[in-house]
Backbone atoms as SQL, in Angstrom:
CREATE TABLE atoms (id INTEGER PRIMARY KEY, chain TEXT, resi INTEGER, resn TEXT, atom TEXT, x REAL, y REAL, z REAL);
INSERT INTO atoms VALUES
  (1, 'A', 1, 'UNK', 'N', 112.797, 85.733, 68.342),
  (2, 'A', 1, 'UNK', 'CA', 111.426, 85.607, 67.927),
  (3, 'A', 1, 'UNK', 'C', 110.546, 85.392, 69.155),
  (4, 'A', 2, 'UNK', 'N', 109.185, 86.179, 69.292),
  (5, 'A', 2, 'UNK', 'CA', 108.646, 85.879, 70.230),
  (6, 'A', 2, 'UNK', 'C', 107.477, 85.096, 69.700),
  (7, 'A', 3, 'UNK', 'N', 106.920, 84.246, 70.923),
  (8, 'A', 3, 'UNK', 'CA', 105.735, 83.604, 70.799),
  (9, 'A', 3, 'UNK', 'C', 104.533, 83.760, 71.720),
  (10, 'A', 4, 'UNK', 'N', 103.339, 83.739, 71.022),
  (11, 'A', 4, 'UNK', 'CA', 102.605, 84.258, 71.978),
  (12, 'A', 4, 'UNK', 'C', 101.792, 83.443, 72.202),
  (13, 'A', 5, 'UNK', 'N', 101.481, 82.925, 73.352),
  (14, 'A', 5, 'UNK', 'CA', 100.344, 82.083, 74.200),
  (15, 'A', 5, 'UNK', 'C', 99.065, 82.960, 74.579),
  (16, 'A', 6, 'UNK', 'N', 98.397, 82.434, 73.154),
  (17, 'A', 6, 'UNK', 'CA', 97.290, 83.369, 73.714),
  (18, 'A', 6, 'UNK', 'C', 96.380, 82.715, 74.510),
  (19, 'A', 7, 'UNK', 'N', 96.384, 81.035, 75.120),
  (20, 'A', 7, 'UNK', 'CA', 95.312, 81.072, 75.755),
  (21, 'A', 7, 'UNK', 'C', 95.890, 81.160, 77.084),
  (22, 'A', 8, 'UNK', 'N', 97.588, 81.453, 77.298),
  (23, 'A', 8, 'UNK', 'CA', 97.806, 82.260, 78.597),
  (24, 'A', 8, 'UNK', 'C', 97.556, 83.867, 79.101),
  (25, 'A', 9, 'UNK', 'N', 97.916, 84.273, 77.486),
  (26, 'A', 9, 'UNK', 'CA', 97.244, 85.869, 77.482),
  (27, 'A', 9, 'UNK', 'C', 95.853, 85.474, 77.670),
  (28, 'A', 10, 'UNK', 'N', 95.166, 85.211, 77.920),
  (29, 'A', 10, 'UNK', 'CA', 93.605, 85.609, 78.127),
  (30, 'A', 10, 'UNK', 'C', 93.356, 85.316, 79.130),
  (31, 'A', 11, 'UNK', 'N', 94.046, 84.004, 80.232),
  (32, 'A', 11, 'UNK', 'CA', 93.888, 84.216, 81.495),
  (33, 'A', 11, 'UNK', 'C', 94.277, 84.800, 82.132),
  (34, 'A', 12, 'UNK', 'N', 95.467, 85.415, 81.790),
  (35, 'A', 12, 'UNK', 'CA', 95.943, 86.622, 82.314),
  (36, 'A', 12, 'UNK', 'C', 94.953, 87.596, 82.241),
  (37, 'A', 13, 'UNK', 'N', 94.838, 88.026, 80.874),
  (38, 'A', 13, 'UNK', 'CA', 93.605, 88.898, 81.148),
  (39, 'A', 13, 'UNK', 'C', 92.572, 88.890, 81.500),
  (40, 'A', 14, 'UNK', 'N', 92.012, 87.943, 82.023),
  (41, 'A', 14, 'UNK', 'CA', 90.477, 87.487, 82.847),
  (42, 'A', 14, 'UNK', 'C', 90.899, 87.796, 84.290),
  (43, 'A', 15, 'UNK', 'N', 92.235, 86.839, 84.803),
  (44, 'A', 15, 'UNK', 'CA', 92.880, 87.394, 85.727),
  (45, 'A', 15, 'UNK', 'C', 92.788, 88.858, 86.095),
  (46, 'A', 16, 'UNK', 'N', 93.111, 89.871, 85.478),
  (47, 'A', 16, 'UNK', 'CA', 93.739, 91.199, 85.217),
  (48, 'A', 16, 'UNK', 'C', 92.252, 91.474, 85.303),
  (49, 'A', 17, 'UNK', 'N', 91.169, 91.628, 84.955),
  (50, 'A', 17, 'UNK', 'CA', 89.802, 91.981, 85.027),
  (51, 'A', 17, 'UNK', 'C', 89.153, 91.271, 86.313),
  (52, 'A', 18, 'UNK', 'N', 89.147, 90.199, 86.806),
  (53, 'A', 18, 'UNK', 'CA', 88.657, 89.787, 87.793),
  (54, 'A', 18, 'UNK', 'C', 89.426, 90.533, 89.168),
  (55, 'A', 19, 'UNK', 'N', 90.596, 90.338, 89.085),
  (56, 'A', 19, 'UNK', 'CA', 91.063, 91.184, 90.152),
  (57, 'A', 19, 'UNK', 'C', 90.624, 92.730, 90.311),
  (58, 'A', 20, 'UNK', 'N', 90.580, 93.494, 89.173),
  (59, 'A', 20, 'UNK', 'CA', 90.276, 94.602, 88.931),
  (60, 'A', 20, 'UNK', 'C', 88.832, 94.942, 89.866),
  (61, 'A', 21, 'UNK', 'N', 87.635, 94.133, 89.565),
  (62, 'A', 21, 'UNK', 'CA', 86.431, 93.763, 90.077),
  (63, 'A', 21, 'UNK', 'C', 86.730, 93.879, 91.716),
  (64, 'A', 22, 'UNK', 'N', 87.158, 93.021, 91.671),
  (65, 'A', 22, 'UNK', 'CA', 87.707, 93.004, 93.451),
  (66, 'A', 22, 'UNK', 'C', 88.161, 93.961, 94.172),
  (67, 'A', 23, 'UNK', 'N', 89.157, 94.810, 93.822),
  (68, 'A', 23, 'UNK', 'CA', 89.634, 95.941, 94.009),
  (69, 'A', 23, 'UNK', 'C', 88.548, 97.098, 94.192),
  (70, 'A', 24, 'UNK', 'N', 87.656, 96.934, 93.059),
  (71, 'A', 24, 'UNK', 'CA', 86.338, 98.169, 92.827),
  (72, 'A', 24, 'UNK', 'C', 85.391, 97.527, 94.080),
  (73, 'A', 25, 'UNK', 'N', 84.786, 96.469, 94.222),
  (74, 'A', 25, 'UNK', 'CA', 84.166, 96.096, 95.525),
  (75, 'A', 25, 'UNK', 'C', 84.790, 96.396, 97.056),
  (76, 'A', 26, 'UNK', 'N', 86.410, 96.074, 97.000),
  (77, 'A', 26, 'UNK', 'CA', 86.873, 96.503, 98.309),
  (78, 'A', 26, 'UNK', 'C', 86.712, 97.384, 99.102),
  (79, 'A', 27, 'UNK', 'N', 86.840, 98.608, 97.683),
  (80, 'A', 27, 'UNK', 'CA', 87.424, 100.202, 97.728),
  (81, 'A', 27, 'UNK', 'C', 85.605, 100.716, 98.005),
  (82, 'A', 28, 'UNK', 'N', 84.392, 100.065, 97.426),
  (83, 'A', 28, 'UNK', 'CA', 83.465, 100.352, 98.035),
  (84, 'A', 28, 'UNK', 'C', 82.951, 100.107, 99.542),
  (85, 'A', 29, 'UNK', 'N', 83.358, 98.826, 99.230),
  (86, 'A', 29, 'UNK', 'CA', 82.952, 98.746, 101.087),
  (87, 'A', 29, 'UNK', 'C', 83.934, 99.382, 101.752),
  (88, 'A', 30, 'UNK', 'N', 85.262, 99.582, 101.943),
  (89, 'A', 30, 'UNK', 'CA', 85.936, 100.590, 102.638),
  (90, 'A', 30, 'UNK', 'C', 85.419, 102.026, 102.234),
  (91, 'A', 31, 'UNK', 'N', 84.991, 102.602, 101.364),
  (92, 'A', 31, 'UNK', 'CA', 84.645, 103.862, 101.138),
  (93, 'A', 31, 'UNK', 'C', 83.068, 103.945, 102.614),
  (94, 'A', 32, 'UNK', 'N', 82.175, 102.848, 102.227),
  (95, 'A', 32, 'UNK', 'CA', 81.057, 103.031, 102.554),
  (96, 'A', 32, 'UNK', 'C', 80.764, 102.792, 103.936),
  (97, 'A', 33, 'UNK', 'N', 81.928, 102.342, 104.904),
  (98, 'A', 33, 'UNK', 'CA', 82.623, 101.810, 106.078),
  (99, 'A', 33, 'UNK', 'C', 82.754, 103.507, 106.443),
  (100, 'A', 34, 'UNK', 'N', 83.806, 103.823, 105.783),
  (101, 'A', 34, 'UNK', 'CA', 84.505, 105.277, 106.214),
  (102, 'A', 34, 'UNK', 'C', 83.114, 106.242, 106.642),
  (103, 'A', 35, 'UNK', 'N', 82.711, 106.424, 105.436),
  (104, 'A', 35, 'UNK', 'CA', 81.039, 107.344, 105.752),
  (105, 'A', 35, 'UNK', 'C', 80.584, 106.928, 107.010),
  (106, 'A', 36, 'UNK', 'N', 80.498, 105.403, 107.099),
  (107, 'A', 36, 'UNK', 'CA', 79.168, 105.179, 108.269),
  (108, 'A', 36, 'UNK', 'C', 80.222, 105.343, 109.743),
  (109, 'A', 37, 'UNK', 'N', 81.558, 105.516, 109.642),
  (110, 'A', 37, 'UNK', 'CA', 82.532, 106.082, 110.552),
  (111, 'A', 37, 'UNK', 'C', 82.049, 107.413, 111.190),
  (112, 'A', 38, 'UNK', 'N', 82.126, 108.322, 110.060),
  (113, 'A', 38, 'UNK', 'CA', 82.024, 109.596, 109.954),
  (114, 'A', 38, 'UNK', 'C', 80.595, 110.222, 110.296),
  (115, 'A', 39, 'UNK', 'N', 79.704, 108.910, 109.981),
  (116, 'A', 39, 'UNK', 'CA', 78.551, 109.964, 110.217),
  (117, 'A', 39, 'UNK', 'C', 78.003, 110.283, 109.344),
  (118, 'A', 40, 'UNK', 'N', 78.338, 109.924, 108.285),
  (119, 'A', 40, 'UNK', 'CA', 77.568, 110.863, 106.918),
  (120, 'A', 40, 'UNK', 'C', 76.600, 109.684, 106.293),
  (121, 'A', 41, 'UNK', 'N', 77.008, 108.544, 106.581),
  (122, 'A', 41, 'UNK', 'CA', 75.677, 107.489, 106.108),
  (123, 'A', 41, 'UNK', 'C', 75.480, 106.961, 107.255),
  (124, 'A', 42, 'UNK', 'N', 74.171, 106.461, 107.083),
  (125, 'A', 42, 'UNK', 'CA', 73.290, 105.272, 108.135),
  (126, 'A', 42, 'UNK', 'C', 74.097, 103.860, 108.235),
  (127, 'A', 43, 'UNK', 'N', 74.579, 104.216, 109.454),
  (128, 'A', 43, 'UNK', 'CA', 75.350, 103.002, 110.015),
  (129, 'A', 43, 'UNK', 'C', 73.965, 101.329, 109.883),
  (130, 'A', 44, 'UNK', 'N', 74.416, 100.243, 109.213),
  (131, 'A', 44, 'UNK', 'CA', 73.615, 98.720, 109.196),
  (132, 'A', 44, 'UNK', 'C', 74.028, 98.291, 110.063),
  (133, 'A', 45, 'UNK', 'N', 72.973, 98.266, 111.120),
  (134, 'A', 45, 'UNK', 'CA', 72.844, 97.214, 112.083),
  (135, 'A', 45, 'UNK', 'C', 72.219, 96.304, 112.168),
  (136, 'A', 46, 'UNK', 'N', 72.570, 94.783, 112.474),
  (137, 'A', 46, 'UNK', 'CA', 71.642, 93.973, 112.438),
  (138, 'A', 46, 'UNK', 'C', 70.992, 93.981, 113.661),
  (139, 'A', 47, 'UNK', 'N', 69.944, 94.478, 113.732),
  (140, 'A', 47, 'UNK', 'CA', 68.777, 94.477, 114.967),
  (141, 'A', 47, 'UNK', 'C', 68.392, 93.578, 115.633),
  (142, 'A', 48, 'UNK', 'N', 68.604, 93.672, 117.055),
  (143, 'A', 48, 'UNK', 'CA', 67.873, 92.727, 117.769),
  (144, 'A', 48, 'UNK', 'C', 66.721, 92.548, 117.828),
  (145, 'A', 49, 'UNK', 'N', 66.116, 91.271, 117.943),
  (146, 'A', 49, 'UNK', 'CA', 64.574, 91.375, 117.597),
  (147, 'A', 49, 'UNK', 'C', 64.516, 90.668, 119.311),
  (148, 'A', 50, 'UNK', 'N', 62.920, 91.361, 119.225),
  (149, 'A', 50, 'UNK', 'CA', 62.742, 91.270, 120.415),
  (150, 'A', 50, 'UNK', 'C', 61.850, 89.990, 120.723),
  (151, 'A', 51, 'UNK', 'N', 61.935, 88.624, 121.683),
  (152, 'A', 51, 'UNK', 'CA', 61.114, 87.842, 121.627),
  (153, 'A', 51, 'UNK', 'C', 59.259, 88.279, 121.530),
  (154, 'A', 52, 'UNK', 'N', 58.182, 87.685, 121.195),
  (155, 'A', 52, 'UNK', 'CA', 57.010, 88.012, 121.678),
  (156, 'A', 52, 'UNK', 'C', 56.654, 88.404, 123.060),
  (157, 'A', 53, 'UNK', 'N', 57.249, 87.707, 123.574),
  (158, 'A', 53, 'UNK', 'CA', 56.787, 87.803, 124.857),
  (159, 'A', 53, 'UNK', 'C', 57.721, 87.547, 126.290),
  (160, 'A', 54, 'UNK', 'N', 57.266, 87.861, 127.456),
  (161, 'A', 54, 'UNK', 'CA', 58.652, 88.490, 128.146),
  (162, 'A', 54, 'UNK', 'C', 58.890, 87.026, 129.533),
  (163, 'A', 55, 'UNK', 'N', 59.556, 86.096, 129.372),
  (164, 'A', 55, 'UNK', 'CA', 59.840, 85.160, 129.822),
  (165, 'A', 55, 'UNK', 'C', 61.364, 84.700, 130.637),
  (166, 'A', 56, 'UNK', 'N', 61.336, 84.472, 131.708),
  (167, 'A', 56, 'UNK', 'CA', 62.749, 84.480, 132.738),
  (168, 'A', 56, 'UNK', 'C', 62.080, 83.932, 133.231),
  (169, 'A', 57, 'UNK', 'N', 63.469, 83.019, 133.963),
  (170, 'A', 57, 'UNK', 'CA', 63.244, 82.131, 135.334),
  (171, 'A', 57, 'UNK', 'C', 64.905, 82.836, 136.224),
  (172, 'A', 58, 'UNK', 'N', 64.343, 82.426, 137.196),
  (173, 'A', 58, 'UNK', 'CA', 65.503, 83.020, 138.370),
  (174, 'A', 58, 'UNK', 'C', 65.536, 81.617, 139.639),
  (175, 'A', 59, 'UNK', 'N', 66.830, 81.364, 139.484),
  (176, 'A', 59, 'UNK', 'CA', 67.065, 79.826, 140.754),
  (177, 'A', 59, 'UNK', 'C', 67.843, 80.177, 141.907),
  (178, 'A', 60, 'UNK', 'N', 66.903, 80.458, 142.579),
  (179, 'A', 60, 'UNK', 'CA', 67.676, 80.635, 144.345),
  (180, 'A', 60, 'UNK', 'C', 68.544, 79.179, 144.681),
  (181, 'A', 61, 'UNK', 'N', 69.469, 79.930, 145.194),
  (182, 'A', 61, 'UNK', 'CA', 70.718, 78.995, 145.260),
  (183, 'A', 61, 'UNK', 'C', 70.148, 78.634, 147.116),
  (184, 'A', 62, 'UNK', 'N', 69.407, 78.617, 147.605),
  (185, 'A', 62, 'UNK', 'CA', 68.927, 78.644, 148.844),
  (186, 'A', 62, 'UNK', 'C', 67.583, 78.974, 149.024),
  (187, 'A', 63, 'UNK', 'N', 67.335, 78.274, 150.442),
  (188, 'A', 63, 'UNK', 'CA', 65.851, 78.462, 150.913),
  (189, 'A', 63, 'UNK', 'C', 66.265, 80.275, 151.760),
  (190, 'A', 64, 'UNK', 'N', 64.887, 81.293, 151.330),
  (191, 'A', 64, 'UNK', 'CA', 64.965, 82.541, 151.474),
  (192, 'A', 64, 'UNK', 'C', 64.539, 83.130, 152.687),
  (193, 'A', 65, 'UNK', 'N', 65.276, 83.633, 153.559),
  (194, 'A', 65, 'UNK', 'CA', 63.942, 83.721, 154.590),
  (195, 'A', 65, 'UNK', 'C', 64.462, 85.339, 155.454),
  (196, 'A', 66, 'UNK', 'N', 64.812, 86.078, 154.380),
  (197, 'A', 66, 'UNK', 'CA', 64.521, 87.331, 154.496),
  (198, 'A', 66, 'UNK', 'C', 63.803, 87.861, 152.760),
  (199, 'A', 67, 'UNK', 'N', 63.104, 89.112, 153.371),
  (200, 'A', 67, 'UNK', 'CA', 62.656, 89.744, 152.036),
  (201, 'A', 67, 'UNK', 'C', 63.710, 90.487, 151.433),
  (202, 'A', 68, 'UNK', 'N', 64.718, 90.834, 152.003),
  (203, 'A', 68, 'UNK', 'CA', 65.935, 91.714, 151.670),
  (204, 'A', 68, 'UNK', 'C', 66.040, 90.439, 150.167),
  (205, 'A', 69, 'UNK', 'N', 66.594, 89.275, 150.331),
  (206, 'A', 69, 'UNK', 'CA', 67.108, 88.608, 148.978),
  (207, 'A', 69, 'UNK', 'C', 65.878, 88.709, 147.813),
  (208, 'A', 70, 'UNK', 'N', 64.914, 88.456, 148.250),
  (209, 'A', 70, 'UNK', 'CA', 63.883, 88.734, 147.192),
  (210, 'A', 70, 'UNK', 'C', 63.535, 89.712, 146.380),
  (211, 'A', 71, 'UNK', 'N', 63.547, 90.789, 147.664),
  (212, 'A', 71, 'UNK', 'CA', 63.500, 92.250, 146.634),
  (213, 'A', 71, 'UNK', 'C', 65.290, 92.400, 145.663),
  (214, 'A', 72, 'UNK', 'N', 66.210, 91.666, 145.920),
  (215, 'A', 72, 'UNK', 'CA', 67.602, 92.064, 145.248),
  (216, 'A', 72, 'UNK', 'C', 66.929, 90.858, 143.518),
  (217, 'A', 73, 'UNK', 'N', 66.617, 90.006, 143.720),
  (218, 'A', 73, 'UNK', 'CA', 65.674, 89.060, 142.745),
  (219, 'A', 73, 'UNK', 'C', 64.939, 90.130, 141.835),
  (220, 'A', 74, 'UNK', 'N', 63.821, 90.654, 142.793),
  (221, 'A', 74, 'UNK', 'CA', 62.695, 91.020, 142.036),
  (222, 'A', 74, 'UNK', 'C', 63.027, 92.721, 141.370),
  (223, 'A', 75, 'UNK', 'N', 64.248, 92.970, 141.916),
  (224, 'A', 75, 'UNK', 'CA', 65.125, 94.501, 141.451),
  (225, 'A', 75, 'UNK', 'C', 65.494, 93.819, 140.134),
  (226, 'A', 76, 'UNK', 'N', 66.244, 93.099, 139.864),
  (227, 'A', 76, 'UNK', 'CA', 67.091, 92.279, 138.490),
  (228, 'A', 76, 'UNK', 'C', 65.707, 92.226, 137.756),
  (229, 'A', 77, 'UNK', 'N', 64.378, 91.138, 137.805),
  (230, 'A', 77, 'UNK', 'CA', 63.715, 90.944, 137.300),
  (231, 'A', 77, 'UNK', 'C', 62.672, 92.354, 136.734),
  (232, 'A', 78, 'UNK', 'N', 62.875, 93.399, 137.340),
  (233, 'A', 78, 'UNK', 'CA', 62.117, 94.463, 137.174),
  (234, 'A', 78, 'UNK', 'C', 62.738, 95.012, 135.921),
  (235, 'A', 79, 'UNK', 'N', 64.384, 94.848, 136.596),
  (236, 'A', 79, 'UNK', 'CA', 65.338, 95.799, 135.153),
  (237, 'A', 79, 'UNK', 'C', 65.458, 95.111, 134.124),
  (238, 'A', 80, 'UNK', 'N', 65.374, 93.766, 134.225),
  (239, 'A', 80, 'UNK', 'CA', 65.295, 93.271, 132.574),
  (240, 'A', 80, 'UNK', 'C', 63.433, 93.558, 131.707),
  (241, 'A', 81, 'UNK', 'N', 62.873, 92.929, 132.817),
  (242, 'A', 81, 'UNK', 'CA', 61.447, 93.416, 131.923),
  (243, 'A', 81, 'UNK', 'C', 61.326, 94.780, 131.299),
  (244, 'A', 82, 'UNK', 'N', 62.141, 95.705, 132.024),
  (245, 'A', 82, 'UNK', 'CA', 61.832, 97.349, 131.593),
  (246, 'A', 82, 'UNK', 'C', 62.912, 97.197, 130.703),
  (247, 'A', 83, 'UNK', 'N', 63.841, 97.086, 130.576),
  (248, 'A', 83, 'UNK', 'CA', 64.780, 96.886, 128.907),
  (249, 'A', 83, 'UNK', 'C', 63.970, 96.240, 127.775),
  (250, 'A', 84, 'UNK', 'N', 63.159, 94.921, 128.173),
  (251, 'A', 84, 'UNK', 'CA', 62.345, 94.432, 127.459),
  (252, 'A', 84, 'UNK', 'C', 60.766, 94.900, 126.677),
  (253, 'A', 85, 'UNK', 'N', 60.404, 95.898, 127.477),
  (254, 'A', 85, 'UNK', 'CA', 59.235, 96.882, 127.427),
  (255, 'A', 85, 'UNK', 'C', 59.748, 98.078, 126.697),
  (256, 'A', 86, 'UNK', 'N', 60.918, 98.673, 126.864),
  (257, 'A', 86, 'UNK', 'CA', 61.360, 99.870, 125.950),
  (258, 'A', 86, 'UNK', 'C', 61.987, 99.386, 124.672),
  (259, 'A', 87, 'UNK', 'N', 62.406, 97.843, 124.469),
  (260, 'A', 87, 'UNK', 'CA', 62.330, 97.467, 122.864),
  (261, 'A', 87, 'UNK', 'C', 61.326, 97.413, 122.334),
  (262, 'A', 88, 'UNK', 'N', 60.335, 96.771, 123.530),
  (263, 'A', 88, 'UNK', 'CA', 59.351, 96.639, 122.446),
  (264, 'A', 88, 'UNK', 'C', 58.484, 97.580, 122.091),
  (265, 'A', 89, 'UNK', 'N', 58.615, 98.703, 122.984),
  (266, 'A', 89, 'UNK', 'CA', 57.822, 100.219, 122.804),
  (267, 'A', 89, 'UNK', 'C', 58.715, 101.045, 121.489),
  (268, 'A', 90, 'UNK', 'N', 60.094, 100.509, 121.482),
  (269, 'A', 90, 'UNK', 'CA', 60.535, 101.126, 120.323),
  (270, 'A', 90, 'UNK', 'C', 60.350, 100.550, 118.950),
  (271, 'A', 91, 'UNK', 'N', 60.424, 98.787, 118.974),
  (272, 'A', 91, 'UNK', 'CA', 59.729, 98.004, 117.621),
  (273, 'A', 91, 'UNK', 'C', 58.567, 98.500, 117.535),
  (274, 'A', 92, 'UNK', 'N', 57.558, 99.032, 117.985),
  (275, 'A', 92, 'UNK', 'CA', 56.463, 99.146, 117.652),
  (276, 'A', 92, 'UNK', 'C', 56.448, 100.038, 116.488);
């Protein structure tokens, strides 16, 4: 004779449906992963935002007394402001 536990059958079957759920979410984000692999959808990036405004400090490890170290300073400080100027020419 069998007996049946139905309020184990039903967590089973909530079980059996909740997992199911999970499986259908996985198989989307791996589906929607694969595309943005491939190229065929718009890859989500979370974007860097760019501060307002363009702020650095630079600490000489020494007193300077050629222009040679300054201009190697003011080369660094040039190339970050211009990375900083073409984000923000592209946020615009």
């Amino acid at each position: 004779m069998v007996v049946l536990d139905v309020t184990a059958s039903l967590r089973l079957f909530h079980g059996i449906r909740a997992l199911r759920q999970r499986v259908r979410d996985v198989v989307a984000s791996l589906l929607d992963w694969l595309d943005q692999a491939a190229g065929v959808a718009p890859a989500a990036y979370d974007w860097l935002e760019m501060p307002p405004s363009f702020n650095t400090r630079v600490e000489l490890m020494d007193r300077v007394e050629h222009a040679e170290a300054l201009l190697f300073v003011a080369r660094r400080l040039i190339l970050q402001l211009t990375g900083w100027l073409t984000a923000k020419q592209l946020d615009a």
